[in-house]
N, C-alpha and C positions, 0 to 999 in steps of 0.2 A: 379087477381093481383098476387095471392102467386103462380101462375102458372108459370106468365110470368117473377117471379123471379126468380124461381124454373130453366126456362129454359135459362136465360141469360149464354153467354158463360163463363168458368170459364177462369180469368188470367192466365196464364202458371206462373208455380210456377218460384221463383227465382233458382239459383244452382251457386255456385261457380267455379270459372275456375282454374286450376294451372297450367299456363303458363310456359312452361319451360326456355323462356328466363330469368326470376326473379334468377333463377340458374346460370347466367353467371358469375359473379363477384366471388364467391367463388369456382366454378365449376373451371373456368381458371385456378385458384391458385390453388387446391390440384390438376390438374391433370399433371400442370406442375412441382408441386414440385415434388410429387411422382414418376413421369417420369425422373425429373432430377436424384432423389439420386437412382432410378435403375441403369438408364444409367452411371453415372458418376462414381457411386461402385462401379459396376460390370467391365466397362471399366478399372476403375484402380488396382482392383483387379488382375483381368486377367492380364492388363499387366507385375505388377510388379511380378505374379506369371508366367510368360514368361520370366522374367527376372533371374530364378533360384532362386527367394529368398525362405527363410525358411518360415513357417507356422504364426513365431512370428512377420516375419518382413511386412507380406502381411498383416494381423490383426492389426496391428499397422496403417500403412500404409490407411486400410479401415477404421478403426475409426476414426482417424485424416480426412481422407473424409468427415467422414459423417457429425461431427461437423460444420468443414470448410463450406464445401457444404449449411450447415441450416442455418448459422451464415448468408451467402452471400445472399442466396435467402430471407430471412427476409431483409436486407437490401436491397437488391435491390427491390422487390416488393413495400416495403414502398417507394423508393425514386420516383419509377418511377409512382406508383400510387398515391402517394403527387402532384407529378408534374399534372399529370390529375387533379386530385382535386383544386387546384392551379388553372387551364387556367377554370376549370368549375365557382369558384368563382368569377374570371377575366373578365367572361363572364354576368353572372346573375347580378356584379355590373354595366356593363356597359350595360344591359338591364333599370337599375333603373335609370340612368343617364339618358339615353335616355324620361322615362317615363315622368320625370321631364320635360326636357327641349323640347319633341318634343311629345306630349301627342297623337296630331290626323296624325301623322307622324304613329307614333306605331300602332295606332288603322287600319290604311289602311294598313297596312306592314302587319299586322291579318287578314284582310279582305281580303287581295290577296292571300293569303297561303291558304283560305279556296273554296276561287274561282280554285284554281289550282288543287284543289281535287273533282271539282267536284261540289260544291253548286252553285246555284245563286249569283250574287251579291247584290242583297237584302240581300237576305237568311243570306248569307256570314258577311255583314255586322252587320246584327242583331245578329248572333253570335258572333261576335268579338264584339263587346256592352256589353254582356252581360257576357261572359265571362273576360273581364277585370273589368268591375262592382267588380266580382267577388275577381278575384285573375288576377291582371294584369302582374307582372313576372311570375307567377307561367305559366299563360297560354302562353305567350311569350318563356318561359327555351321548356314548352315541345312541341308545336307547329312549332317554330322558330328551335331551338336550339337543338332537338329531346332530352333532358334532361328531365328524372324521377328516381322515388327515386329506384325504380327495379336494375338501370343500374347506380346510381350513382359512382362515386369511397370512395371505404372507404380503407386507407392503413393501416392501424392496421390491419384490417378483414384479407387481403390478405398476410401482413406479417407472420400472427402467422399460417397462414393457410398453406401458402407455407413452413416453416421454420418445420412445422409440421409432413407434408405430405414429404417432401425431408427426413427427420429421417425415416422416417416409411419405406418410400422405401428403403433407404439405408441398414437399417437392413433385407432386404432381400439376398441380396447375402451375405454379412457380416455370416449372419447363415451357410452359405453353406460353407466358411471357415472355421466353428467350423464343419462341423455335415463329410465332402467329406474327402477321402484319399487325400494327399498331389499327388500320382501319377495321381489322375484324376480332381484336383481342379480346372484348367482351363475349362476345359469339362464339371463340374458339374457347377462350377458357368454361364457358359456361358448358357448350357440349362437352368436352374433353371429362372433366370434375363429374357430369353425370353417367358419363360412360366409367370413369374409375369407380363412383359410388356404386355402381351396379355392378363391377365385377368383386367389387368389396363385400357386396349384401351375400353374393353367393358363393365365395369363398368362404365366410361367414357362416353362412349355414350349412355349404357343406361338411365343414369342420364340426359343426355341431349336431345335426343331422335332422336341420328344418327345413322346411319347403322351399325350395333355393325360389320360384318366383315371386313367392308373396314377400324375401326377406330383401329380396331384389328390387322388387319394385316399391317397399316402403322408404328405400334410404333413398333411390333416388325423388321419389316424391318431394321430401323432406328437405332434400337438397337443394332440389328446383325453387319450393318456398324459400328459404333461407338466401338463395342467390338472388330472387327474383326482388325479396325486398330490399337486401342491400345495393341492388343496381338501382335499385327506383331514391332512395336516399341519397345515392351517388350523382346522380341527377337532379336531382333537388338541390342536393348543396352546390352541384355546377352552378346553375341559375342562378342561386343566389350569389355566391359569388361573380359572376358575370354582372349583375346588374350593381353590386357592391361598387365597383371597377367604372363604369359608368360617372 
C-alpha cells in the first residue's frame, strides 16, 4: 500500500503568472505623460530658443510648460478616464437590470458565449449555471462585456500618474537649458530629448513586453518631427520679428 502511495503521480505544483497586460492602465499613463512633457519641452524650448530669445526667456518659457503641460494631462486623463468609468458603470447596472427582469434570457446569452468558444452546449450550459449561482454580473461584466478589475478604469491612478510622469519628462530638457551654451542650446536640447525619447520607448516596452527597437525607434521618430517643426516656426517668427523691429 505505502508503495502504491509512494508511486502515485505527484500534482504539479501551483506558480503564479505576471501577466503583462495587468500593466496597462498605468503603463499607458506614465508612458504618455512622459512622452508628452519630452516632446512638448523640448519642442517648445527649441523653438522659442530659434526664436533668438535670451537664456531667461526660454527657462521661463519651459517651466510655465512644464506646469501647464501636468496641470492638463492630470485633467484630461481624469476626464477621459472618468468617462470610461462612467459607460463601464452604465454597463454593469444595466447587466443587473437585465438579471432582474430577464433571468433565463441572461443565462442563454452565457451559454451561447461559451458555445461560441468552443464548449458543448450542455457543457456550456452547465457552466453558465454555475457560474451565475456564483457571481451572476460579475460573470456577465467579464464574459459578455470583456470587463476585469486588471483593465478596469481608475482616473485618479492615471491622473497623478500622467500629471507625474509629464514633470519628470519635462525636466529633461529643461536641464539642458541650465547645464548647454546658449550657442548650442538648440542642438543640445534637440539631442538630449531624443536620446531621453529613446530610453523612454524602451523602457516602455520593456515593461510591456514589446520589441524594445521598433518602440524605440518610433518615439524618437516622432520626436525628431515634432522638434524639427517647432524649431523651424521658431525661426520664422524670429525673422519676422526682426524685420518688424526694422
Amino acid at each position: 500500500m505505502s508503495d502504491a502511495v509512494n508511486s502515485a503521480p505527484t500534482p504539479p505544483a501551483t506558480h503564479g503568472e505576471d501577466h503583462l497586460f495587468t500593466r496597462t492602465g498605468w503603463l499607458r499613463a506614465a508612458v504618455l505623460g512622459a512622452n508628452d512633457g519630452i516632446v512638448s519641452t523640448a519642442s517648445l524650448v527649441v523653438g522659442v530658443a530659434s526664436a533668438s530669445a535670451d537664456r531667461s526667456a526660454i527657462l521661463v518659457a519651459g517651466v510655465a510648460g512644464l506646469f501647464a503641460g501636468a496641470m492638463a494631462m492630470a485633467a484630461g486623463e481624469f476626464v477621459s478616464v472618468s468617462s470610461q468609468s462612467d459607460t463601464e458603470r452604465a454597463d454593469l447596472e444595466r447587466e443587473r437590470q437585465q438579471h432582474v427582469e430577464q433571468p433565463d434570457f441572461e443565462l442563454t446569452e452565457l451559454a451561447d458565449i461559451y458555445v461560441e468558444r468552443g464548449l458543448n452546449p450542455a457543457l456550456a450550459l452547465q457552466v453558465a449555471i454555475e457560474l451565475m449561482a456564483h457571481d451572476p454580473i460579475g460573470a456577465h461584466a467579464r464574459d459578455e462585456l470583456g470587463m476585469n478589475a486588471a483593465t478596469a478604469a481608475r482616473p485618479v491612478q492615471a491622473a497623478l500618474t500622467s500629471a507625474a510622469c509629464f514633470a519628470l519628462g519635462a525636466a529633461m530638457p529643461l536641464l539642458m537649458v541650465l547645464l548647454a551654451p546658449r550657442e548650442h542650446l538648440v542642438l543640445a536640447v534637440s539631442v538630449a530629448s531624443l536620446l531621453y525619447l529613446g530610453l523612454l520607448g524602451a523602457i516602455g516596452a520593456k515593461a510591456g513586453g514589446a520589441n524594445i527597437w521598433r518602440a524605440t525607434a518610433r518615439v524618437m521618430f516622432w520626436g525628431a518631427i515634432a522638434m524639427a517643426v517647432t524649431a523651424g516656426i521658431g525661426l520664422l517668427l524670429g525673422d519676422v520679428g526682426a524685420v518688424s523691429r526694422l
